[in-house]
C-alpha positions as CSV (number, residue, x, y, z in Angstrom):
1,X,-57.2,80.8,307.2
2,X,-53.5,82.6,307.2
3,X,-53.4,85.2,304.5
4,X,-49.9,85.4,302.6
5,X,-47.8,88.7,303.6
6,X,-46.7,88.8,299.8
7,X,-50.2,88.9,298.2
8,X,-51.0,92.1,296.8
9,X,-53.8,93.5,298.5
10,X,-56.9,96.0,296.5
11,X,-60.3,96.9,297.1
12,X,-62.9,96.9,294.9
13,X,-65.9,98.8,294.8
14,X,-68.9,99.7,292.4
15,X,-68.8,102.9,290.8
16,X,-72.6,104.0,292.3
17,X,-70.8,102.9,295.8
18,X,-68.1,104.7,295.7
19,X,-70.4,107.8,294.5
20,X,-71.9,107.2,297.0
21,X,-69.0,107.4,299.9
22,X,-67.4,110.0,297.4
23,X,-70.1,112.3,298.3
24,X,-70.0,111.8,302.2
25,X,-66.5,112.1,302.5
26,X,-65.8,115.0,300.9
27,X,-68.5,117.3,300.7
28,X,-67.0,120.2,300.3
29,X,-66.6,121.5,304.2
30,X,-62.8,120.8,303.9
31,X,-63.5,118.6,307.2
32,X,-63.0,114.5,307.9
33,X,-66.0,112.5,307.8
34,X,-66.3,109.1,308.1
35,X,-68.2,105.4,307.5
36,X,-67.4,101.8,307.3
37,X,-67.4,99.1,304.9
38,X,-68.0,95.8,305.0
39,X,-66.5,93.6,302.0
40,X,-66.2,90.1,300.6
41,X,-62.9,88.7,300.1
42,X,-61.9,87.1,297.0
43,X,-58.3,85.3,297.4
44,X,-56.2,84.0,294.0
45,X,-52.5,83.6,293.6
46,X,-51.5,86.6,293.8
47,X,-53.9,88.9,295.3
48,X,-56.4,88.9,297.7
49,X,-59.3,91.2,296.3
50,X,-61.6,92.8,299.0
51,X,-65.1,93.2,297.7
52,X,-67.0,96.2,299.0
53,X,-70.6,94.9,299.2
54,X,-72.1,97.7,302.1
55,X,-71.1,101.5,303.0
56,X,-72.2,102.4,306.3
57,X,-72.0,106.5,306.7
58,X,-71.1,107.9,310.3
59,X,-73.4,110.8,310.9
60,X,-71.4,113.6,312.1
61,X,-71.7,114.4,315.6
62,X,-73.9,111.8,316.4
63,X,-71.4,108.7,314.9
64,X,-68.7,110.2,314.1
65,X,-67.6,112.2,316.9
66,X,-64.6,114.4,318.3
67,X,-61.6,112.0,319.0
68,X,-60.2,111.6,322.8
69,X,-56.7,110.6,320.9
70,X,-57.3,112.0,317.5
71,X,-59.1,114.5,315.3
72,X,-62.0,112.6,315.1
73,X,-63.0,109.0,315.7
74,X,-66.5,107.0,315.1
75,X,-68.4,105.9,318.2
76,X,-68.7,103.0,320.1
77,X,-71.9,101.8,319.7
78,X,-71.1,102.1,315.7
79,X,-68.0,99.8,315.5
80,X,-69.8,97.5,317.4
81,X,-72.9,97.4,315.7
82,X,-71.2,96.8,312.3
83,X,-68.4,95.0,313.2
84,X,-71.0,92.4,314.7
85,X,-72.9,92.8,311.0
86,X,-69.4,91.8,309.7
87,X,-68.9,88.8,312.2
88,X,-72.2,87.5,311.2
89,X,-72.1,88.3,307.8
90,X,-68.6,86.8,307.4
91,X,-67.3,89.8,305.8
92,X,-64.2,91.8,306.1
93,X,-64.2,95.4,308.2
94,X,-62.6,98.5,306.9
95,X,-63.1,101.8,309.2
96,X,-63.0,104.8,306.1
97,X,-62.3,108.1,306.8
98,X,-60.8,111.2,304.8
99,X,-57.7,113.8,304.4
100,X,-57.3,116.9,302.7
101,X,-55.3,116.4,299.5
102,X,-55.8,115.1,296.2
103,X,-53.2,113.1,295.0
104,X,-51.1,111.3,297.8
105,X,-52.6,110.4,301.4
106,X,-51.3,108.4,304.3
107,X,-52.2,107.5,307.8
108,X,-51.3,110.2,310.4
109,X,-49.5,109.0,313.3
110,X,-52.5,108.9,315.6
111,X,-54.8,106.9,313.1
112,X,-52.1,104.1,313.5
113,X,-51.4,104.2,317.3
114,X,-55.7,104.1,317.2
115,X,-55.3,100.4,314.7
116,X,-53.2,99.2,317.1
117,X,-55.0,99.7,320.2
118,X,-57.9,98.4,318.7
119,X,-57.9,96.5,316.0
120,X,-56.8,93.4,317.5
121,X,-59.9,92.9,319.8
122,X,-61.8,93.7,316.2
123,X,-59.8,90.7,314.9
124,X,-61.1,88.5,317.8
125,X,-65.3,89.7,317.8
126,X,-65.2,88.9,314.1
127,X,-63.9,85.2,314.0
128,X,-60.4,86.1,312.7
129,X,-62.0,88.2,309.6
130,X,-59.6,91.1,307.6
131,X,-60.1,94.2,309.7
132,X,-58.6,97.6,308.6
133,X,-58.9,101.0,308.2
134,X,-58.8,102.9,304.7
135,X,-58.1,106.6,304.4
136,X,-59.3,108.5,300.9
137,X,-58.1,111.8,299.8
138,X,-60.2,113.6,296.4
139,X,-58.0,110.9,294.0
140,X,-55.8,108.8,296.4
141,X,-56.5,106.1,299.3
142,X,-54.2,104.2,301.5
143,X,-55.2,101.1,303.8
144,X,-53.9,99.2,307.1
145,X,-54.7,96.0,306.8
146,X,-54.9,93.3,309.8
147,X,-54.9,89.7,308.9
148,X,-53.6,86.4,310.5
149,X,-50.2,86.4,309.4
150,X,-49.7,90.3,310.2
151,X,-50.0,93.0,309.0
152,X,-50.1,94.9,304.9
153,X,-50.7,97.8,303.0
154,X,-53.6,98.2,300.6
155,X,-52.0,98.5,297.1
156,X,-55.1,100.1,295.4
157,X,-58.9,100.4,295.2
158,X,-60.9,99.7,292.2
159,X,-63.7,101.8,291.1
160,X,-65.8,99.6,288.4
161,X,-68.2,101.4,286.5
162,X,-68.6,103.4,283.5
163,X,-64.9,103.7,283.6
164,X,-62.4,101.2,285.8
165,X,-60.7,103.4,288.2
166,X,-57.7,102.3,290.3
167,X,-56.6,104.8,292.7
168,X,-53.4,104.8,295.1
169,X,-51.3,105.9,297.9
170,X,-49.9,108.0,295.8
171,X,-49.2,108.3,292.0
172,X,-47.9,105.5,290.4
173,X,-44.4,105.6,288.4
174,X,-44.5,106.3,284.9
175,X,-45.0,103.5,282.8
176,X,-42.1,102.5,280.5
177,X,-42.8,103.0,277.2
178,X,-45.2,100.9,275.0
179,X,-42.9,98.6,272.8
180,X,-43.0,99.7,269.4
181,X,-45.5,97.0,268.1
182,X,-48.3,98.6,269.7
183,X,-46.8,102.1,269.0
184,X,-49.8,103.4,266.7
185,X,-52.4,102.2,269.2
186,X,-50.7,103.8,271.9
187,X,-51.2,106.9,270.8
188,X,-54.5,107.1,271.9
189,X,-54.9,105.7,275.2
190,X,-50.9,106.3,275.6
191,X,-48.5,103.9,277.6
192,X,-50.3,103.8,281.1
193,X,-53.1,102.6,278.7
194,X,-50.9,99.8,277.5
195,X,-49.6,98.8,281.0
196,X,-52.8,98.7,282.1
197,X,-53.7,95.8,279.3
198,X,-50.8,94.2,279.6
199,X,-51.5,93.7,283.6
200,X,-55.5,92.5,282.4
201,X,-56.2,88.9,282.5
202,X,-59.2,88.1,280.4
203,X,-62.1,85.4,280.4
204,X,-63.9,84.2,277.3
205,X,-66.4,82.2,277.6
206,X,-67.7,80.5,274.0
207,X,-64.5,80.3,271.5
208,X,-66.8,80.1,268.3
209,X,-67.8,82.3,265.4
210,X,-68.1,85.6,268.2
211,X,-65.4,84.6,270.8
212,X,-62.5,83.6,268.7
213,X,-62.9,87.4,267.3
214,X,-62.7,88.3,270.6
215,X,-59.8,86.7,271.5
216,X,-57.3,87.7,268.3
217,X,-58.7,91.0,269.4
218,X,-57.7,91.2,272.8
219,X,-54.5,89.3,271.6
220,X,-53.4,91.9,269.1
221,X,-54.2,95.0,271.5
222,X,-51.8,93.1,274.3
223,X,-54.0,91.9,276.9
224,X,-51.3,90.0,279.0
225,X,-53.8,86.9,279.6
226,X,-56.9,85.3,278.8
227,X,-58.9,82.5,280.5
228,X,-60.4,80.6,277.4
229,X,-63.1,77.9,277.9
230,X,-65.1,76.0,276.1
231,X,-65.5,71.8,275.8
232,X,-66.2,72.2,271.5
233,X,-64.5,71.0,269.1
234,X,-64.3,72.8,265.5
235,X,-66.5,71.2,262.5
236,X,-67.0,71.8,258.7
237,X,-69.7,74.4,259.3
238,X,-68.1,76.8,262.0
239,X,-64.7,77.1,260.0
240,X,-66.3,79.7,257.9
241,X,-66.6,82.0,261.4
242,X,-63.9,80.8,263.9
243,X,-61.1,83.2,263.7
244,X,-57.9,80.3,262.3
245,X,-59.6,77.4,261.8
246,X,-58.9,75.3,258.4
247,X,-60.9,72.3,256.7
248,X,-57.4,70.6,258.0
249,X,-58.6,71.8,261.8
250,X,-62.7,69.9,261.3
251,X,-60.3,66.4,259.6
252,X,-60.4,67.8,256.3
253,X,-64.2,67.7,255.8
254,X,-64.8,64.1,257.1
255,X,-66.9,64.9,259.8
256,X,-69.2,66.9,256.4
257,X,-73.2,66.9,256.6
258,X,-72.9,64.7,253.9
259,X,-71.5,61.7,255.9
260,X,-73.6,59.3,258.0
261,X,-74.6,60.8,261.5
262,X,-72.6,58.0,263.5
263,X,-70.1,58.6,261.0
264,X,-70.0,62.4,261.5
265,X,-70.0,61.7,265.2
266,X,-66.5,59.7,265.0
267,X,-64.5,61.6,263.1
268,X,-65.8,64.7,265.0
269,X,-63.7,63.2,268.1
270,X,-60.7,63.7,265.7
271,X,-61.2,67.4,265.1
272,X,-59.8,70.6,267.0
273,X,-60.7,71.7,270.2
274,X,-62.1,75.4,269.7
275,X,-60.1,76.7,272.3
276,X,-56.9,75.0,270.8
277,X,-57.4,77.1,267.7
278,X,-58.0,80.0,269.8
279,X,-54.6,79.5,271.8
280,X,-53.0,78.6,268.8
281,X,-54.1,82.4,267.2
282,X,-53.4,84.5,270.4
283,X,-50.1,83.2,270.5
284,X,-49.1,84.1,266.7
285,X,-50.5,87.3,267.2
286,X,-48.9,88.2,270.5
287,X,-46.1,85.7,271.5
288,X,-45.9,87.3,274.9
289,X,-49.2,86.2,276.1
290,X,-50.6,83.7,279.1
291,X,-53.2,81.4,278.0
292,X,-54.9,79.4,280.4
293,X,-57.4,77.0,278.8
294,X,-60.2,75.1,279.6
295,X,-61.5,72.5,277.1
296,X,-64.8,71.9,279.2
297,X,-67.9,73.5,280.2
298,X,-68.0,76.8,282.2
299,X,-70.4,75.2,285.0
300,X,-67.5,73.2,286.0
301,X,-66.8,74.4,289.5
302,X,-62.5,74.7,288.9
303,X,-63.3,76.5,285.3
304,X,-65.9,78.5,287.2
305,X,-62.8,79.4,290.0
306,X,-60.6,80.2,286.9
307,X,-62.5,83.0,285.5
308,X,-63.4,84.5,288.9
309,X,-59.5,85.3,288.8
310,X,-60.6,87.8,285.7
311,X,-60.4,91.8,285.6
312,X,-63.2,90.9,282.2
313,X,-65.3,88.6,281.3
314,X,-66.8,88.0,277.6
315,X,-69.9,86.0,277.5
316,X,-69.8,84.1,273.9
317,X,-71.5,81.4,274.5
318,X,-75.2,81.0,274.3
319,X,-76.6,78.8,276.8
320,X,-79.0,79.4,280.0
321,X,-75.9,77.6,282.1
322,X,-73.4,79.8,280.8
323,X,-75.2,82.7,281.1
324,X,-76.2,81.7,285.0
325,X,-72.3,81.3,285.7
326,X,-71.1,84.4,283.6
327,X,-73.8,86.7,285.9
328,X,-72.4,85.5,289.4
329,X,-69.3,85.8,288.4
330,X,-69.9,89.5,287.7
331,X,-71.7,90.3,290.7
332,X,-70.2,87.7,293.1
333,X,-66.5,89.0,292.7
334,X,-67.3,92.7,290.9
335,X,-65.8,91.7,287.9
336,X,-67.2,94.0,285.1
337,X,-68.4,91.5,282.0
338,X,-70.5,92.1,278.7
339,X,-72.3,88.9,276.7
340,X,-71.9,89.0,273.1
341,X,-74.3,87.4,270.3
342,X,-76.1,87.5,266.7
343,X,-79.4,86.0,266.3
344,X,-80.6,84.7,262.5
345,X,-84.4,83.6,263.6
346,X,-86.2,81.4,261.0
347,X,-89.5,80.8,261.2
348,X,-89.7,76.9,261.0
349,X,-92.9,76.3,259.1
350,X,-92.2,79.1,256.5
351,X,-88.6,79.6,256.1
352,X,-88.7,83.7,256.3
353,X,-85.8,84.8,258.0
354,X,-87.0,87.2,260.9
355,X,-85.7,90.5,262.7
356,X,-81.6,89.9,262.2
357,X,-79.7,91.4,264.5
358,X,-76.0,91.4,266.6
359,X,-76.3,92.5,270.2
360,X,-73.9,93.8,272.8
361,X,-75.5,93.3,276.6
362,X,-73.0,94.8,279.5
363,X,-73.5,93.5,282.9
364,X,-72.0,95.3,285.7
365,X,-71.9,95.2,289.0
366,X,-74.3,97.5,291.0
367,X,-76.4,97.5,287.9
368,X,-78.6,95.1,286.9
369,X,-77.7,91.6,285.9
370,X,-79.4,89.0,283.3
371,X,-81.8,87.4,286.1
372,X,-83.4,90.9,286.8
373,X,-83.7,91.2,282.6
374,X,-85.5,88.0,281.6
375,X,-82.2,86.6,280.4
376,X,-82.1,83.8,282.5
377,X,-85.1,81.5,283.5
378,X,-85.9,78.6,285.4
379,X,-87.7,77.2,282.6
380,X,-85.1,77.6,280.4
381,X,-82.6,76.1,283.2
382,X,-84.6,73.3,283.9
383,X,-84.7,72.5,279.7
384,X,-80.7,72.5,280.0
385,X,-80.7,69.9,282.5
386,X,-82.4,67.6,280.2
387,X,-81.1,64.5,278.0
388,X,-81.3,65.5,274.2
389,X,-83.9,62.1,274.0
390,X,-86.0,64.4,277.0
391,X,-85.6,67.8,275.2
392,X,-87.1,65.7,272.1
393,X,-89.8,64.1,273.5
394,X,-91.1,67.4,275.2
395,X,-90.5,68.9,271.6
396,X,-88.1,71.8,273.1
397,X,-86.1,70.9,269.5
398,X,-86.8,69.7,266.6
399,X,-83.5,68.1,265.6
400,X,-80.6,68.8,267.5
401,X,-77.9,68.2,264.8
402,X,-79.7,71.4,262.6
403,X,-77.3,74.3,263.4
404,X,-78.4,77.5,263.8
405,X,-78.3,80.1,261.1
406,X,-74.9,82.1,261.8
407,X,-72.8,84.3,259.6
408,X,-69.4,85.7,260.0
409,X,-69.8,89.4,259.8
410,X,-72.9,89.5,262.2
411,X,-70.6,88.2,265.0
412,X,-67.5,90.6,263.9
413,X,-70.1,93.3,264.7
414,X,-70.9,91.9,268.2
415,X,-67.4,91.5,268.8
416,X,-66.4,94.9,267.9
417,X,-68.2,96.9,269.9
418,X,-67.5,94.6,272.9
419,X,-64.3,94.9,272.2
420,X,-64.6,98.2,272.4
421,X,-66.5,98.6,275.0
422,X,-64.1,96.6,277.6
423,X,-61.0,98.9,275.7
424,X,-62.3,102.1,276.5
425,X,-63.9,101.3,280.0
426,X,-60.3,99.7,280.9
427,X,-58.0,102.7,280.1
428,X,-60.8,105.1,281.3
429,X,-61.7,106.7,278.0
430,X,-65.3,106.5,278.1
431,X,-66.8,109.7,278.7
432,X,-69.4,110.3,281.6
433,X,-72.0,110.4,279.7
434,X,-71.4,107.3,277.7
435,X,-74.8,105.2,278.5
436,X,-74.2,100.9,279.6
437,X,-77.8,100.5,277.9
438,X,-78.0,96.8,275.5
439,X,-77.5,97.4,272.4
440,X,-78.7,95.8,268.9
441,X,-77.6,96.2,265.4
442,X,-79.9,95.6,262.9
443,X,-77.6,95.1,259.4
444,X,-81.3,94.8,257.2
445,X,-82.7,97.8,258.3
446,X,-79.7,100.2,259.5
447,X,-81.1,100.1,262.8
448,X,-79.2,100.8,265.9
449,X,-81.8,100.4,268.8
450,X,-80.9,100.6,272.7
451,X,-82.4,99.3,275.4
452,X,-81.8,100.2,279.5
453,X,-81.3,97.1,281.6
454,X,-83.6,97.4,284.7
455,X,-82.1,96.5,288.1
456,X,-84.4,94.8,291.3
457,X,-83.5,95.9,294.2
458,X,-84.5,92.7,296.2
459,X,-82.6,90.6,293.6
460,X,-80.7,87.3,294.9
461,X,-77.6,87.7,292.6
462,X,-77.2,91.5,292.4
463,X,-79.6,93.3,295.0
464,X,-79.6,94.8,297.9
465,X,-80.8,92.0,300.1
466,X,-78.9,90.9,303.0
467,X,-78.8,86.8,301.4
468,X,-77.5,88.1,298.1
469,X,-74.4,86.7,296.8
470,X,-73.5,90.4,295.5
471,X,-69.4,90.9,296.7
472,X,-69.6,87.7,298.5
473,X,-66.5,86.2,297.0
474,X,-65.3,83.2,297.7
475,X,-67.8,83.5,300.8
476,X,-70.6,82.3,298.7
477,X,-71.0,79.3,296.3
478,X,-71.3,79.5,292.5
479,X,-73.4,77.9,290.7
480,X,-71.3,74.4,289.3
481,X,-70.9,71.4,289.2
482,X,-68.4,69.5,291.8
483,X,-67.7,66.9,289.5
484,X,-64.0,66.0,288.5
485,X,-64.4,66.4,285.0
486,X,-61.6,68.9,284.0
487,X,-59.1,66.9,281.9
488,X,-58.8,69.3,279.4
489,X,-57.4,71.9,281.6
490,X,-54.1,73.8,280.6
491,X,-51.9,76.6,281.2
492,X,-49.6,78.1,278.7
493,X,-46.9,80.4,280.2
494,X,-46.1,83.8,278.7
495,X,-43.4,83.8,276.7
């Protein structure tokens, strides 16, 4: 497939990776070392993301080797060994090596004349695949990029981690200044902080009680756009927690507990779509924003393709399904992501309200994901799938009209911290040794208790194996439905 020449072209890359390759590269012998890595490709748009999924390190003198037309070059036997992992792998090539310098780097004559002598034969042993070579200095990289219409530049890479990094060819101009609305904010993560949000485009996943908080947050910091999904409407009982919604919004109480079930059910076709509500918020709080909405399910394979366009991703909504879709997301196109929630148990036969708590779970790439956690099951999965009559005859619920127990300020604290959490990791003001353990708030008991997500190495979604869809991109198939159900899909321009 041809690759547009005007696509903006980045790499991304796990923070452990890049660790990793930061530590080969420059290891403090002032010399050039070098590797190669082999990376998904994610296309939208307007950019074509490549998604580094292996690091291969050259040993020097053995891979990596005095050049015949250069300082130093890798071997042979190397290139072709992994450029015929990357052929079969369908995967994108990059060559790596290093400069001196910190803040600016660029190719040196002979690193080009070497692309050009031999990158086109690359081209041809991996099926037409991106081949390229990237060249890092201590806070800078450059790449030469070869793809089917051409040639490009690499505008950035992407570090995701405990802080999102984005490193370039050389520094970038100065931002203009933050408009005056966000003035007091932007005194503390300054204006590159603010042009970085207003270049973010957001998913949300679940616009209820804890992601429509989420959304007039992100709206009223100046995220530039958010991906908002979910197929609910608004009903008496959730307009006490969703952020904007009126009596007015559920038809004026007529769809009321009160009422006749079928009756409920008919007048709740009448009501507000959640993410209407949502839309209808963001854009009084910040009339600059794009909001792309999605009034069905997130296992709908074009809402699915929506949100892998994200640089977030807020998991609101509390289904196995949705929780399925939101992890390959994150680990399919390295898009760094954090699931929101507050749980009220009741103990059915009693009554007593149990251990109440709000909890804040990021997921990451690279380190560990909601499979490898217990947080998504097959049994659980497989309960999904069945019809509300099934799920009641096998006694998975007692009555499915019963909401659960839910309060307002429980999901403001979920929402909060995540809120936080994505600010601060965005504009890179987390400090290193800020931990990405789960964590709960307990409101009854004052408790704040942690707990350290566990990763599996030979995990199918974020491991190390060679079939997992980790940095696949859009090599690799999420987990949807094909079905054309997506009539509630709309985009509403900035401005």
């Amino acid at each position: 497939m041809a690759q547009d020449l005007s696509l903006k072209y980045e790499l991304v890359m796990s923070d452990q990776l890049w660790e990793e390759l930061r530590k080969h590269l420059f290891p403090g012998d002032h010399d050039e070392h070098g590797a190669i890595i082999a990376a998904g490709v994610a296309k939208t748009d307007s950019r074509i993301r490549l998604l580094a999924r292996n690091a291969f390190l050259a040993v020097d003198g053995v891979d990596y080797i005095p050049g015949q037309h250069g300082y130093r070059m890798l071997t042979a036997e190397f290139v072709r060994d992994h450029v015929l992992f990357c052929r079969d792998e369908r995967l994108a090539y990059l060559a790596v090596h290093n400069h001196s310098g910190r803040a600016t780097v660029q190719f040196s004559l002979a690193d080009l004349r070497s692309h050009e002598r031999g990158y086109p034969a690359l081209r041809e042993i991996t099926r037409n695949q991106i081949v390229g070579g990237v060249v890092f200095a201590q806070n800078a990289a450059a790449g030469d990029l070869w793809i089917s219409d051409g040639r490009v530049s690499l505008e950035s890479v992407r570090i995701v981690g405990r802080n999102v990094e984005e490193i370039f060819p050389a520094p970038p101009a100065t931002p203009r200044e933050a408009p005056i609305t966000y003035d007091r904010q932007a005194r503390v993560f300054g204006d590159r902080g603010q042009a970085i949000l207003r270049k973010q485009r957001v998913g949300i996943i679940g616009l209820g009680g804890v992601g429509s908080i989420v959304c007039e947050y992100l709206s009223r910091l100046g995220v530039g756009s958010v991906v908002l999904v979910d197929p609910d409407r608004v009903d008496a009982t959730s307009t006490p927690r969703v952020v904007g919604s009126s009596p007015w919004d559920a038809t004026a109480g007529l769809s009321g507990r009160e009422r006749a079930s079928w009756f409920r059910r008919f007048f709740a076709r009448l009501a507000r779509l959640k993410v209407d509500i949502a839309a209808r918020e963001a854009r009084r709080a910040n009339p600059a924003i794009e909001i792309i909405r999605h009034a069905s399910s997130v296992v709908e394979e074009q809402v699915a393709i929506s949100l892998s366009t994200c640089d977030y991703l807020f998991l609101a909504a509390d289904s196995m399904q949705a929780r399925l879709v939101f992890n390959s997301l994150v680990h399919q196109y390295l898009i760094p992501g954090i699931q929101l929630g507050a749980k009220v148990p009741v103990d059915p036969a009693s009554g007593k309200i149990g251990r109440i708590y709000s909890v804040v779970r990021p997921v990451l790439p690279g380190r560990g994901c909601l499979w490898c956690n217990g947080l998504i099951t097959s049994d659980g999965l497989q309960q999904e799938a069945l019809s509300p009559e099934e799920r009641k005859a096998q006694r998975y619920v007692e009555d499915d009209d019963i909401p659960a127990p839910s309060v307002v300020t429980l999901n403001a604290l979920a929402a909060a911290h995540g809120v936080n959490d994505y600010l601060f990791r965005s504009v890179g003001l987390r400090v290193p040794s800020c931990s990405d353990d789960y964590v709960f708030i307990e409101p009854r008991t004052g408790a704040v208790r942690l707990d350290s997500p566990r990763r599996d190495s030979d995990c199918p979604e974020c491991g190390a194996v060679s079939a997992s869809r980790y940095a696949r991109g859009d090599g690799c198939s999420l987990p949807v439905s094909t079905r054309e159900r997506h009539k509630g899909w709309s985009r509403l321009g900035a401005g």
